[in-house]
N, C-alpha and C positions, 0 to 999 in steps of 0.2 A: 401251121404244123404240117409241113408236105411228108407224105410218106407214114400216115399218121397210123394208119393199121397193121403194122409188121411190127416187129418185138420190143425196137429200142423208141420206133414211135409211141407205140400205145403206151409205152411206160412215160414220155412225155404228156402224154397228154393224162394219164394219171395227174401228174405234178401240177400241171395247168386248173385242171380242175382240184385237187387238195389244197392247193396254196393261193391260187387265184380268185378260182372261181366259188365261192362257199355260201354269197349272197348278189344273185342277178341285180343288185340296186346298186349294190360299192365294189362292182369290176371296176378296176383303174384302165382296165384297154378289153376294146374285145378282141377276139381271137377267131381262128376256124381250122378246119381238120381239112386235109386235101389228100387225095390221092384215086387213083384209076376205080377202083370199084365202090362204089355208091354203098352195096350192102355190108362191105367190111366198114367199111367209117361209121355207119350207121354203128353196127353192133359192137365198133371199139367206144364210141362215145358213151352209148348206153351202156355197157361195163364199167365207166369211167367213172359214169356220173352215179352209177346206183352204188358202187363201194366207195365212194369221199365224195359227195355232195347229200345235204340235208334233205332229205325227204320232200320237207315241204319244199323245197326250192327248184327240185327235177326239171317240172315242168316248164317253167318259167325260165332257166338257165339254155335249154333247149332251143328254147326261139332265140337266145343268145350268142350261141356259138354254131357258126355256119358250117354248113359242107361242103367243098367244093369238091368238083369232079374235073381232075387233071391226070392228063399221063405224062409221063419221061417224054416221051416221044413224038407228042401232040404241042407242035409249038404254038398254034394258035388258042389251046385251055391253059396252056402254062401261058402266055402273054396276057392274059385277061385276068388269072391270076395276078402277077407280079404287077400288075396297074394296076390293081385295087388293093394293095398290101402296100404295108410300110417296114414290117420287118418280115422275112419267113428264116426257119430254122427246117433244116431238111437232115433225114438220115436215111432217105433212100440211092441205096449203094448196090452194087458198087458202083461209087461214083464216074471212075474213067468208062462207064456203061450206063448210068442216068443220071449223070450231075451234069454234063458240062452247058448242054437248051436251058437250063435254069440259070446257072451262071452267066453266061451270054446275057440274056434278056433283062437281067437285075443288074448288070453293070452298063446296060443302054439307059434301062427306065431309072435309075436312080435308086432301088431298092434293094434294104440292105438281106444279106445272106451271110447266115451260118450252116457248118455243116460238120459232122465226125467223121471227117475221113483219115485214112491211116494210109492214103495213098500218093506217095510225094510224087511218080513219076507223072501220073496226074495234075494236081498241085503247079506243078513245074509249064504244063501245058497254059494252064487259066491263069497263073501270073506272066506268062509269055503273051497270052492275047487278049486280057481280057483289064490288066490291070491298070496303065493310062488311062481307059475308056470311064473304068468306075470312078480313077479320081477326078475326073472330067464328069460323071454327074454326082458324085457324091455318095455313088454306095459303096456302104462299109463292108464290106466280103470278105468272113473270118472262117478261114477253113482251121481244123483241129481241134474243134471247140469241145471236146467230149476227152475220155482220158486218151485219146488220141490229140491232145498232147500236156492239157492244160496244165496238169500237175507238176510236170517236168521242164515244160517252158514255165511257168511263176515261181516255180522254187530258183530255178536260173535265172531268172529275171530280178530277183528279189537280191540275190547274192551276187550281182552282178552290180546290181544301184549301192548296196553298201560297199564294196568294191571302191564303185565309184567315190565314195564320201570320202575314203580314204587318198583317195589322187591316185587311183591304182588302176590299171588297165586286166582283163582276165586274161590267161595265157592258159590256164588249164580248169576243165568243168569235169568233176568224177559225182555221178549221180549212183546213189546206190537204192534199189529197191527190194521191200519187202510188201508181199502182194500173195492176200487170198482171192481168187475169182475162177469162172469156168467161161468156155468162150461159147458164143449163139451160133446159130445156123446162118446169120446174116453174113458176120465175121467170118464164118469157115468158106460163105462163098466169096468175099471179096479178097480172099486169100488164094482162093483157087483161081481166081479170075487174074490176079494179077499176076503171078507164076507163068500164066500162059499165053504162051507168042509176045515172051517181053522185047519190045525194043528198046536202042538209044534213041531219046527225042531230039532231035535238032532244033534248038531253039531260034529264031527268028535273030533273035537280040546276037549270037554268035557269043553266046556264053551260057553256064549253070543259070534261070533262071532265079533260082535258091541265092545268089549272090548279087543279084539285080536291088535296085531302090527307084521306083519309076522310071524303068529303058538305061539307067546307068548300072557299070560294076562298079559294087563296093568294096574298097582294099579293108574291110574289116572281117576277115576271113578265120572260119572253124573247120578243122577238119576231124573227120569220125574215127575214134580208134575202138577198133573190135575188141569183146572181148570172147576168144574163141576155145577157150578150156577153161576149164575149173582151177582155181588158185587159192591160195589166202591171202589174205587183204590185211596186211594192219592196221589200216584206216577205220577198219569197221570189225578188227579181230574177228573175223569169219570167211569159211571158205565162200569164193563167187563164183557164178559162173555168168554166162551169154544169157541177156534178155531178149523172147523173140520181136520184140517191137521195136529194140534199138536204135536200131536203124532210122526207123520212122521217127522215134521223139529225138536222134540226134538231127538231122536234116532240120526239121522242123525250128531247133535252135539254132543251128546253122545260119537261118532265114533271119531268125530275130537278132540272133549278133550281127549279120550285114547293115539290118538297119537302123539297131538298136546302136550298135558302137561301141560289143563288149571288151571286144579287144582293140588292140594298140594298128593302126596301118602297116605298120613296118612288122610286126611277129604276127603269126597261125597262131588262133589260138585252138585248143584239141579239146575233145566232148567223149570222155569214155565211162559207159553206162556198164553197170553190173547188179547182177539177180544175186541177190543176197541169202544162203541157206543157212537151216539151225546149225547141222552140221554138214559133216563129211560124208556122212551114211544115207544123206537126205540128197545129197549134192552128186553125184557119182549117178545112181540110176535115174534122176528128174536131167541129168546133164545126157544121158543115154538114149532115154525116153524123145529128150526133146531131137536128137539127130537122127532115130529113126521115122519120126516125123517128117520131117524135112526132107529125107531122100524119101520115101512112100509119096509124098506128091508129086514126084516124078515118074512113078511108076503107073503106068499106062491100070487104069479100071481104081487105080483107089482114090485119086478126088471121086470121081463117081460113086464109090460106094462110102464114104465119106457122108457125101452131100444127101446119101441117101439114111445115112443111120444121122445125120443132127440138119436138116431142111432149114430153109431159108424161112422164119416165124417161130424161129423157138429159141430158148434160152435159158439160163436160168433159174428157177424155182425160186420163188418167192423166199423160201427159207435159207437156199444155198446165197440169195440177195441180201438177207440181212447180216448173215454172217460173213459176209466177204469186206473185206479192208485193204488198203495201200496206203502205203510210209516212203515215202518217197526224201531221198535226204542227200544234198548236193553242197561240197565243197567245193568251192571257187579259189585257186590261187590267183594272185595277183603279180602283177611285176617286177615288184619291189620285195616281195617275198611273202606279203599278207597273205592271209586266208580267211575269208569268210563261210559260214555252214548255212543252210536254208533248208526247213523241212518243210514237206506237205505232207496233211493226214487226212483220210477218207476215209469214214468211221461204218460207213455200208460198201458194199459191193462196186467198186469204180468204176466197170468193164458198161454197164449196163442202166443200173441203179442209177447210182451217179451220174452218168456219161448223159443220160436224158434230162437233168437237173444242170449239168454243166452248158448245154446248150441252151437249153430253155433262157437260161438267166444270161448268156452271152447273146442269143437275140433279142433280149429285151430292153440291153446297153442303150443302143440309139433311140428307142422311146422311152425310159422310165429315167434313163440318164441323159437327157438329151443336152439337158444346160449347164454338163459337166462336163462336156465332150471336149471343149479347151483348155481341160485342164492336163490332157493328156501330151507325153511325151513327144507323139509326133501327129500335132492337130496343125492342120495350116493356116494359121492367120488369114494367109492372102487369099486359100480357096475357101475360109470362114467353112471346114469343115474337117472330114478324115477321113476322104472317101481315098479307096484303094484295096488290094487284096493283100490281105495281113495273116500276119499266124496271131494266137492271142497275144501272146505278150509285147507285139509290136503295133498294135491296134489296141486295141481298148482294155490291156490288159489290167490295168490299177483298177479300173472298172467295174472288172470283170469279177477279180479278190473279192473288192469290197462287197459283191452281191454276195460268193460264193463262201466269204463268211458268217454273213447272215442263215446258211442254210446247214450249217454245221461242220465243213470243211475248214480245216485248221493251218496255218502259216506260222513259222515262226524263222525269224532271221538273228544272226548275233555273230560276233565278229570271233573266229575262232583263233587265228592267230595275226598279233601285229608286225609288220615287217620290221 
């Protein structure tokens, strides 16, 4: 667990320790906490372990789970790392600023990586250099593993396979969300981070990386339709407006129709996401709210003062955690004129809560699920594996479900209309 003492770490490592670790004698894998200061990991574990581990068991779990001492920057602690690990899951971001020496290093040594980034131009870089290499040793490298994007890639994914049943191709994905959460100090810098001195990446490949499938372009192409005012919706009889992550969880689909094969060669198919409000009254000032936002991080002193009233280590409150939810609910047309509908529900906090649960159980695919790994969509016979850099639902994502219903996360698919 790299990055283990900052907001959405330490709540992983909550999780590790409640659902995993509860008796040092019947761990199924052991684990370790990684990151740059020795005395933050120390006093996230012991947090960890004194609210969800058994008393009698502290001590004994202790010599269990290790500490390593790595930085971003340090490629010689991060290499020594990644050779003695077989899964890490990391949420120290922003990534285009400390992910990429980790990824390098796990797509030479064979080891697999997760990670919650919400940063496709990123993204875009490490499947341009990094992704050959890993299926060349076999590590599995699942960027968006957090609600950054999972919920919206398995609902599309989901409604995309029944699709499929039908002999249908998708041509159109409208995802609608309903979503209580607040955002971290983490999230507000990888947001600031990426606003600034954005450039275009020139991809090596001489194309969108997001449209590649190992060094090839795929003709199975999505494109992103904004939604950029407030409307009503029949679809969902409510007014919508613009989601700010959009972008990010359509790209991210984007990725997995290339290689997934949602749509037909010959048609685009299109991915338009919409913030679902009660009403009109609720819709108008949260659509207001959200464009003064937007232009204020352009304005010279307020990321800084920003970064300064919500800092990188906070988030929050346990209480505002349990109360937060997302409904996530995606109709898929098909070619022929079907329609399929696919929900996903996250019954705590998704942003956070969640988002460290959803990772956790996406690195733990390639060990707890290892002899299931050919059962997947796109496992390679001939490289007898599934190494490569994936979004979830084009990597291990049935995998992925099956953990993340076990932990209370909800799916339901059904055919809304026949062609």
């Amino acid at each position: 667990m790299f990055g283990a003492s900052g907001f959405t770490g330490s709540l992983c490592v909550d999780f590790l320790v409640e659902r995993y670790s509860q008796n040092p004698d019947k761990m199924s894998f052991r684990w370790a906490i990684a990151g740059r200061n020795r005395s933050a990991l120390e006093r996230t574990l012991n947090n960890s372990l004194t609210q969800y581990a058994p008393a009698e068991h502290i001590t004994a779990l202790k010599s269990k789970i290790d500490i390593i001492i790595a930085d971003s920057n340090n490629v010689d602690q991060l290499k020594q790392m990644v050779r003695n690990g077989r899964s890490i899951v990391t949420t120290a971001g922003p990534f285009d600023k400390y992910g990429t020496n980790l990824v390098a290093l796990c797509a030479a040594y064979g080891t697999h990586l997760s990670d919650i980034t919400g940063e496709s131009d990123w993204v875009r870089k490490m499947i341009d250099n990094y992704e050959l290499q890993a299926k060349k040793s076999g590590a599995i490298l699942t960027s968006h593993a957090g609600h950054d994007c999972i919920p919206w890639e398995l609902a599309c994914f989901n409604a995309a396979e029944l699709l499929g049943k039908m002999n249908q191709k998708v041509v159109k994905f409208e995802a609608f969300d309903r979503i209580n959460g607040n955002i971290s100090g983490g999230t507000l810098a990888t947001i600031i981070h990426s606003l600034q001195d954005r450039t275009k990446y020139n991809a090596k490949l001489g194309f969108d990386p997001l449209s590649s499938h190992f060094g090839k372009k795929s003709p199975h192409e999505l494109k992103l339709v904004n939604q950029n005012f407030v409307t009503y919706d029949k679809a969902v009889d409510a007014y919508v407006g613009p989601f700010v992550m959009a972008a990010v969880m359509g790209n991210c689909v984007r990725r997995s129709c290339s290689i997934n094969q949602y749509s037909s060669a010959s048609t685009k198919a299109t991915y338009h996401e919409k913030y679902v409000y009660n009403s009109i009254w609720t819709a108008i000032p949260n659509f207001l709210g959200l464009i003064a936002l937007a232009s204020g991080l352009f304005i010279p002193g307020v990321p800084d003062l920003l970064s300064r009233l919500l800092p990188p280590g906070t988030g929050p409150s346990r209480a505002d955690q349990m109360a937060g939810y997302l409904l996530v609910q995606v109709i898929a047309t098909g070619d022929k004129g079907g329609k399929t509908e696919s929900w996903c529900y996250i019954p705590r906090d998704p942003g956070y809560y969640y988002t460290a649960r959803m990772l956790v159980e996406t690195g733990l695919v390639p060990i707890l699920n290892k002899n299931q790994l050919s059962t997947l969509p796109n496992y390679s016979a001939e490289d007898k594996g599934i190494g490569g850099y994936w979004t979830p639902a084009a990597g291990t994502g049935p995998l992925i479900q099956t953990r993340l219903e076990d932990i209370g996360i909800q799916f339901q698919t059904r055919v809304f209309k026949k062609a």
